[in-house]
N, C-alpha and C positions, 0 to 999 in steps of 0.2 A: 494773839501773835506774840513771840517774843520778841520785847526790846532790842532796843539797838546797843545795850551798856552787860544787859543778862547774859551770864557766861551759859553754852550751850548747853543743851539737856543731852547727856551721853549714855546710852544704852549699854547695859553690860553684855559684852563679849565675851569668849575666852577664845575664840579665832584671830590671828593677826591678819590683818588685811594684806592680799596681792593686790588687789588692784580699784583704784576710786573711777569710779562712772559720775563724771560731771557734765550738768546739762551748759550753756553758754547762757543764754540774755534772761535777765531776771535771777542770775544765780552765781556764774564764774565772773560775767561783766558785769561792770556797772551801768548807773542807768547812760552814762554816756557811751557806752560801748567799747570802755578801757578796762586793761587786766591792770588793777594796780601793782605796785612793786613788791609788797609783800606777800600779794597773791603769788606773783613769778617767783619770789622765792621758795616758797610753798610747795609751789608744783616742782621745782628742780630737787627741792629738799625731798619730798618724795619718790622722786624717783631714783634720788642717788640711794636710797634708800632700799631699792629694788622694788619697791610698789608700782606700774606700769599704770599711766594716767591715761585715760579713755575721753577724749570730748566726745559728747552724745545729743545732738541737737536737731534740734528741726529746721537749719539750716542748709541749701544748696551749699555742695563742695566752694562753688565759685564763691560763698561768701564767707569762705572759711579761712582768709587771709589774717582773720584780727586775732588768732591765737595759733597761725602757724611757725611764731619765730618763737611760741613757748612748747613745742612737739620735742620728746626727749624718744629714746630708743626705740620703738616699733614707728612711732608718727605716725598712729593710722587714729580715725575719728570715724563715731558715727553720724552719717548726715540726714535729712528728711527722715527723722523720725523713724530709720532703722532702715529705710529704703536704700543705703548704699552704704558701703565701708570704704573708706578713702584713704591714700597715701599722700599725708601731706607735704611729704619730705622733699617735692619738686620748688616746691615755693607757689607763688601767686600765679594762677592760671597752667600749673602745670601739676595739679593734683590728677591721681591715678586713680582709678574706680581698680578696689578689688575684691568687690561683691555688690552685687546689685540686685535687687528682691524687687522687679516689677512689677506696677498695676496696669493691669491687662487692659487693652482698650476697651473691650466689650466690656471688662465690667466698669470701667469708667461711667461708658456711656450709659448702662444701667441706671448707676448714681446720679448720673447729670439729671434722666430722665424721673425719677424716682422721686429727688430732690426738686426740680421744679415743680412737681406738682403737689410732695408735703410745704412747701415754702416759696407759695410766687413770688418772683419777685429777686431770686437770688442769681446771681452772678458766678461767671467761672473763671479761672485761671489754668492753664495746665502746665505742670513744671516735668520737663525733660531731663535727660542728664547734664545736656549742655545749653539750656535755655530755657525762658520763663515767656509763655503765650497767651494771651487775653482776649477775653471777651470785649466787644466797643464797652457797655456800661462799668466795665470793673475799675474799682478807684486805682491811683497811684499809692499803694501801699510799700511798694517793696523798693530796692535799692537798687533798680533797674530798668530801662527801659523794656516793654516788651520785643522781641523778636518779629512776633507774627499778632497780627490781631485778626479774630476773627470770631466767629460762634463756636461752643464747645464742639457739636458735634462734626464740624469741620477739623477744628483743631487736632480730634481725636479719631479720624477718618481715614482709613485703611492709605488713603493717595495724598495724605496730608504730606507738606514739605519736608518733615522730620520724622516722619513714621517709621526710619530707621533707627531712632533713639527709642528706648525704654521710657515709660512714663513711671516718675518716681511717687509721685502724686497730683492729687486734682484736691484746687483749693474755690470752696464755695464762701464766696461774701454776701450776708443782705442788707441791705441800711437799715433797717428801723427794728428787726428782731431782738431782742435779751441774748449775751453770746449766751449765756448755757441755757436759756429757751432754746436757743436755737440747735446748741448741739443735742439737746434729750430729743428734738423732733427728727435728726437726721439719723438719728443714734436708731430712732422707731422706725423710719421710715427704711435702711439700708439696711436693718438687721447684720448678718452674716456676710454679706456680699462682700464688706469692706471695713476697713478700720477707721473710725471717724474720731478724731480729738481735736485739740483748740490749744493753742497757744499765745493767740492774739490778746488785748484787754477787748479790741471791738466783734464784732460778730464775722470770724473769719474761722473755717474748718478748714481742716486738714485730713485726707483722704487718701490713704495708702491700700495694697494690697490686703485682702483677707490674710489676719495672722501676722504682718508686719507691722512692729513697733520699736521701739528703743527699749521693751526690754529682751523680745523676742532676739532680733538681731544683737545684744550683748549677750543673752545666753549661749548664740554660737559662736560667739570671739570667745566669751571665757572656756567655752569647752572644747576650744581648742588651743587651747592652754591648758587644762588641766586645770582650770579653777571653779572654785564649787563659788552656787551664789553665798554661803556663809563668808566668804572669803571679798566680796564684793562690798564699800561703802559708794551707798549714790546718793547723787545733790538733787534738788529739781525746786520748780515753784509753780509750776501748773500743771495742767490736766494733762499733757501729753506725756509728764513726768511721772504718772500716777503707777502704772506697770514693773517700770523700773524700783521705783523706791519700794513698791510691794515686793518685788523679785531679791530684792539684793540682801542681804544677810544684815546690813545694816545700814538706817538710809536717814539723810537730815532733808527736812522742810526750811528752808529760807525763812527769813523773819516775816517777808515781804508775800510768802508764798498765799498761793488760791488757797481757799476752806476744804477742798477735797485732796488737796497736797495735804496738809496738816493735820487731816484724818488718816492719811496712807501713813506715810512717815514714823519709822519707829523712834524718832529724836527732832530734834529740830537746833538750828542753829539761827546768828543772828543776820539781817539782811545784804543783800549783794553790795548795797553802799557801802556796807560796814566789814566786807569781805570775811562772811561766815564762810566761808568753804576752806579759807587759809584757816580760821579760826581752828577747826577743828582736824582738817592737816596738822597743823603744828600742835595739838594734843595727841593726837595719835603717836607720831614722832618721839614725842617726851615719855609715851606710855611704852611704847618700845625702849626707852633707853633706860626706864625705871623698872624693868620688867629683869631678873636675875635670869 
C-alpha cells in the first residue's frame, strides 16, 4: 500500500478530466467521518474549475448530510451503490430522488432465500428509499434505528407496511463468516440474479438490482452529459468501488484501500487520513495550469 508521506502514483493521461467520481467513507472522509478543510478546498477548487464532483457511495440519501454543505452546481450524488441519484440541494432530510434503479421484491426474496441456505446462519436488513428494516437477530450496525422489525420475507411481502417504496437494497450480515469468504459464497450462490459487493471491514453484503452499481448508474449521469469514461477520474477503497475505478478513464486506490481496489486502480494515492483525493485534486489543478 502506499505510504502516507509517498507522493501519488499518476497515470498518464492526455484527456483533461470533466468530472471526479468520489466514493465517501474510507476515501472522501476520514476515519472520523469529517471532510477536512483542504479536502473542501479541493472539491470547490475543482469545480470552479468546471470539473463537476459526483459523491458515489453506498450510502442512504438520509445519510448524505456529512457532505451536503460541500454540493457545488448540479448537487446531485450517487447513493446505495448506484441504486438511486439524489438531489442534495434541499439540505438535511429534504433530498429528492431523481433516478431510482429498484430491487424487485421477488428477486430480493430469491436472494434471502438462496442466501440462507448457501450461508445459515445469516441475517437481513432491507433498505427502502425512506427507511432501513430488520430482522430481530441483525446487529446495530448502522446510524439508525430500524423502522419495522421483522423477518425478511415479511419485510419484503407484497402487504408489507412500505410496499409502496422501492427497495434500494437487501443487506445480508453473518457473524462468524470471513467477509470475502462470505462474499465469493453469495457471489456463487446468487449468480445473475443480483449484484452482491461489500463495503463493510465485517461480514456485511450489499445486494442491489441485477446490473446496478456505482459504475453502471455513473455511466448514465456521465452520458447524459456527454462525458466519455476517459474523461472520468474515481477514488474508492473497497470492493463496491471496484467497477467504478475499472470503468473510469482514470482511477486512484486509497492508501488505505482493499487488495482488490489496488489491483483495479490504474494509480493509487495516499490514505483518507491523509486526504489522498485533495492530494491529487490539487495535481490535477496545477497540471491544468501548466498545460500551454
Amino acid at each position: 500500500m502506499t505510504s502516507a508521506t509517498r507522493r501519488p502514483e499518476t497515470p498518464a493521461s492526455t484527456v483533461p478530466p470533466r468530472l471526479i467520481a468520489t466514493d465517501l467513507d474510507g476515501t472522501l472522509l476520514r476515519d472520523d467521518k469529517s471532510v477536512s478543510e483542504r479536502t473542501i478546498a479541493a472539491l470547490a477548487a475543482a469545480e470552479q474549475a468546471g470539473i463537476e464532483v459526483f459523491f458515489v457511495t453506498g450510502r442512504p440519501a438520509r445519510w448524505m448530510d456529512v457532505v451536503s454543505d460541500h454540493v457545488h452546481g448540479h448537487g446531485l450524488a450517487i447513493c446505495g451503490n448506484g441504486a438511486a441519484v439524489v438531489d442534495l440541494h434541499g439540505g438535511p432530510g429534504a433530498h429528492r430522488f431523481v433516478k431510482i434503479r429498484e430491487l424487485a421484491p421477488g428477486i430480493a426474496l430469491d436472494v434471502v432465500r438462496l442466501l440462507r441456505s448457501a450461508a445459515p446462519g445469516t441475517v437481513y436488513a432491507v433498505e427502502r428509499t425512506y427507511g432501513l428494516h430488520l430482522e430481530p437477530a441483525y446487529p446495530s450496525l448502522h446510524m439508525e434505528p430500524p423502522e419495522i422489525v421483522a423477518p425478511a420475507e415479511k419485510l419484503l411481502a407484497a402487504d408489507a407496511l412500505d410496499a409502496d417504496q422501492p427497495v434500494l437494497k437487501v443487506l445480508a450480515y453473518h457473524p462468524d463468516m470471513d467477509p470475502d469468504a462470505f462474499l465469493a459464497v453469495a457471489r456463487t450462490a446468487i449468480g445473475e440474479r443480483a449484484n452482491v459487493t461489500r463495503s463493510s471491514p465485517s461480514a456485511l453484503l450489499e445486494i442491489s438490482g441485477p446490473g446496478v452499481s456505482k459504475a453502471s448508474t455513473l455511466a448514465l449521469c456521465c452520458a447524459e452529459r456527454g462525458i466519455s469514461p476517459e474523461e472520468v477520474v474515481a477514488f474508492g477503497d473497497m470492493p463496491n468501488d471496484v467497477e467504478m475505478l475499472t470503468w473510469a478513464g482514470r482511477s486512484y486506490a486509497m492508501g488505505n484501500a482493499h487488495p482488490d481496489v489496488l489491483a483495479a486502480a490504474s494509480g493509487r494515492t495516499v490514505a483518507n487520513n491523509d486526504d489522498g483525493v485533495a492530494v491529487v485534486i490539487e495535481r490535477i489543478l496545477a497540471e491544468r495550469l501548466d498545460t500551454p
